[in-house]
N, C-alpha and C positions, 0 to 999 in steps of 0.2 A: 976295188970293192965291187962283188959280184950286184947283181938286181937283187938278192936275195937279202943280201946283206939289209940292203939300203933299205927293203921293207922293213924288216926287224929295229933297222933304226928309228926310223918313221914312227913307228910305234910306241915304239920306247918313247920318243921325246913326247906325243901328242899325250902317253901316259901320267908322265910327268907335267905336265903343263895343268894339266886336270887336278892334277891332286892339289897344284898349288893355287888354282881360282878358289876351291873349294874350301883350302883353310883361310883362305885371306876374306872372306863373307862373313864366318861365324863371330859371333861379338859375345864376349862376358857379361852373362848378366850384372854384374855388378858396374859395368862399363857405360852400361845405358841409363840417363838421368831418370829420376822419379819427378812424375807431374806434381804439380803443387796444389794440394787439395783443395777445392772450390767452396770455399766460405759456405753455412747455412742462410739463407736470407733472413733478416732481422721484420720486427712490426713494419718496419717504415719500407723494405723491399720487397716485399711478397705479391705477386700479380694480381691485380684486380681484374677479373673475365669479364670481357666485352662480351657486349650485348650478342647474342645468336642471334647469325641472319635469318632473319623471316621469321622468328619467334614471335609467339600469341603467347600474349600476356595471362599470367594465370589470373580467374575472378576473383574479385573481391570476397570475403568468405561473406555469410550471409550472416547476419544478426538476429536472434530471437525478439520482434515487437514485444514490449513492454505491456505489460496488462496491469491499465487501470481501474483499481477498482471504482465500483459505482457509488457515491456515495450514498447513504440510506436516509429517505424522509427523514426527519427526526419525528418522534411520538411527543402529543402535549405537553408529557411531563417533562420533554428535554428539550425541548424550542423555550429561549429564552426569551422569545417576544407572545404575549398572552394574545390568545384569540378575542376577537372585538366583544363579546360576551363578558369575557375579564375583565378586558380594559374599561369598558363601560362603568362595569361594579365598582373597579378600583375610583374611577372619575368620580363616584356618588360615594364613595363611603364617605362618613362623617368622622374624623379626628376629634368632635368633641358632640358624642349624642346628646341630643336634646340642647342642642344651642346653637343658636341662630349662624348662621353663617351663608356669603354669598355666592352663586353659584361658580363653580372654576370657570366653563364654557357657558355662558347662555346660549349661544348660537347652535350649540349640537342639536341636530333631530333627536338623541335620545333624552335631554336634559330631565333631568326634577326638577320640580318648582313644587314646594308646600310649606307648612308650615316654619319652618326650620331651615328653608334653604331658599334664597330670595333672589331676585336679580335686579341689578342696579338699576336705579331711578332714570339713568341715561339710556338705559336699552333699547334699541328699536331692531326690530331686525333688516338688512337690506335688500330682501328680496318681497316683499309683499306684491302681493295681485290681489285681483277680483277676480276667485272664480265663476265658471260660468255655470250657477245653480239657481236654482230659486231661491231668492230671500223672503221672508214676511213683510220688509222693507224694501221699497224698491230705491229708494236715497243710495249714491255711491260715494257712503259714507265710512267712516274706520272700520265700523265694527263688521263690516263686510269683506274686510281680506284676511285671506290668510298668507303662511310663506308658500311660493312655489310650486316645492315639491309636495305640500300639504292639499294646498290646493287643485291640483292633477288629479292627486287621488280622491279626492272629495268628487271632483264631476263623475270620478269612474262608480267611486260607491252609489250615488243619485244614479246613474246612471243604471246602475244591477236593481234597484230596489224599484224602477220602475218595469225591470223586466219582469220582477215579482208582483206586481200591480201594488209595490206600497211607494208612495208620493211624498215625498219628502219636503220641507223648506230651510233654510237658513235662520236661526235667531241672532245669535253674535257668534263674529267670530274676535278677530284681532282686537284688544283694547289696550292702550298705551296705559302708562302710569298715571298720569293727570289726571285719563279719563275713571281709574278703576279709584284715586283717591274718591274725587268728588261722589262716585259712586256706592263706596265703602262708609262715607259720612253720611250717605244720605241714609241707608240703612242703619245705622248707629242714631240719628235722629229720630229714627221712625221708629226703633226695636229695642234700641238701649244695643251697647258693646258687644255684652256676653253672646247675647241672643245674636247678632250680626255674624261675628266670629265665626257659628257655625255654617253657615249658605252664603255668607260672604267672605270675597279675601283681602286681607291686609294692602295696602298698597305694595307692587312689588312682589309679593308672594301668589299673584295669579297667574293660572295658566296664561291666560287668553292673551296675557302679554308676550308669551314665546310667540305668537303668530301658528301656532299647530293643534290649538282645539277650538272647538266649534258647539253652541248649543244649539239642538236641533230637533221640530217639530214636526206635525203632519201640515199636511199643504193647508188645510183650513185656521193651522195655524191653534187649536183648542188645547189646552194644559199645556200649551207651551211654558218650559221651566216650571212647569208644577208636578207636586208629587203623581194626581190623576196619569199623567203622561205616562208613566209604570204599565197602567194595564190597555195599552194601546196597541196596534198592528204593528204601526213607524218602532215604538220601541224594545217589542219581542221579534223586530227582523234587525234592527241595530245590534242588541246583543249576540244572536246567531248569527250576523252577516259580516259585521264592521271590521273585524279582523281580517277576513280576505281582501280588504282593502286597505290594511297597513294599521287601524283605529281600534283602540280599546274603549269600553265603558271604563272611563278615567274614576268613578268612585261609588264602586257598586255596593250593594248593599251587604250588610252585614260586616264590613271592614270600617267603619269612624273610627275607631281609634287606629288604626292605620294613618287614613289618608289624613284625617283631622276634620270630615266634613260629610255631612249626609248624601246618602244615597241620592244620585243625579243621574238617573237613566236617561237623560236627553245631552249629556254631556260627555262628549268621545275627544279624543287626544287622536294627535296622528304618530306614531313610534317610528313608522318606519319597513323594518322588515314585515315582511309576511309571518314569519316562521316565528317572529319571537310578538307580533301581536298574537298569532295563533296561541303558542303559547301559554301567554296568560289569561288567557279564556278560557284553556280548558283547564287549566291547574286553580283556576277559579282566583286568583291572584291576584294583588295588585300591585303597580308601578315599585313601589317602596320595597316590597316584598321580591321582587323579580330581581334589583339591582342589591338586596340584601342592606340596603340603609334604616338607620333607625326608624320605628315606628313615631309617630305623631304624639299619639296615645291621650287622646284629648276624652275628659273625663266626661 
């Protein structure tokens, strides 16, 4: 076999060799397994994503502040607690006019005491002083104190009236029960009942026994507690003054059957406020009339 040969053989068989790597690679698709499909993950498989590194937290959302409203004063007529003006009036009304009955508080600054409305035979009050005024009497005796806060105000009025050049003195102030019976009989001895009744009080039914009124003269002490005392300086600056000092003229004229008792221009009450002595001064008023309680109505 020439060299030429032997090429062509060569060939041939390297031809052959090839063809048959080539069929022995290819595979049937049907040959080739099929993977086995990968489950859906259920509630309980499904990944939970871990945190991002170096994540900032997102902010809190912000919440709209609440707006509270303001609540509104209430007006008189919707406040279910009455103003001290009220409550006073309701304390003095009488559940049976025209019949005796004893006072609910004796102790109040603004109390009534008259005909009709009385205070117990055991009353005293616990704050009594001696104010520091002029008396007619210099004895530091009962009828020289008043309560407290009556008496402060008492130095303060003495006090303005001699800015005004009118001079004032003390007649009585405080009188206990005892002292106003034996007092009330001795008038009734002297005048008869009827006639007593009117310039005198019952036991119990005097002011002077609250410890807040006072009869009051000029310093010489002339009409003390007499009707003359009317057309004196002491007591045309008493009716124009004594309210700016908390005191009413307790039973002025023209009002008996009101208060139950004649006119006593030397005879002031201490109430209290400024604003509601004022007041009844200029509404020309008296105590009964202010708290809206029965009249007296003494014939």
């Amino acid at each position: 076999m020439n060299y030429r040969q032997v090429v062509v053989l060569a060939v041939v068989v390297i031809t052959l060799l090839s063809i048959t790597a080539g069929c022995g690679s290819k595979r049937s698709p049907s040959s080739e397994p099929t993977p086995a499909p990968t489950p859906a993950p259920g509630p309980a498989q499904q990944a939970i994503p871990g945190p991002t590194p170096n994540a900032v937290p997102a902010p809190a959302p912000t919440l709209p502040t609440p707006t509270i409203p303001t609540p509104k004063k209430p007006t008189p007529s919707q406040s279910a607690v009455p103003n001290k003006k009220e409550q006073a009036r309701n304390m003095h009304r009488l559940s049976q006019p025209n019949a005796k009955q004893p006072s609910p508080f004796p102790s109040s600054i603004a109390v009534i005491v008259n005909k009709f409305i009385y205070l117990p035979s055991t009353y005293t009050p616990n704050d009594l002083v001696y104010p520091d005024v002029q008396f007619l009497s210099n004895e530091q005796t009962e009828k020289r104190k008043m309560r407290k806060e009556a008496a402060e105000a008492l130095e303060r009025l003495f006090a303005g009236a001699r800015k005004d050049g009118v001079y004032l003195s003390g007649v009585s102030a405080y009188r206990s029960y005892s002292t106003q019976q034996w007092l009330f009989q001795h008038y009734v001895n002297r005048d008869g009942y009827e006639a007593a009744t009117k310039y005198s009080a019952i036991p119990g039914t005097s002011e002077h026994q609250t410890g807040l009124a006072i009869d009051v003269s000029g310093e010489d002490g002339k009409c003390a507690a007499s009707s003359c005392f009317a057309d004196t300086k002491e007591a045309k600056w008493l009716s124009k003054h004594s309210a700016e000092y908390g005191f009413i003229v307790r039973y002025p004229k023209g009002k008996e059957n009101i208060t139950g008792y004649k006119y006593e221009p030397w005879h002031i009450r201490y109430v209290g406020p400024v604003a509601m002595a004022t007041e009844i001064r200029d509404r020309g008023i008296t105590l009964e009339e202010f708290f809206e309680v029965a009249p007296v109505m003494v014939k």
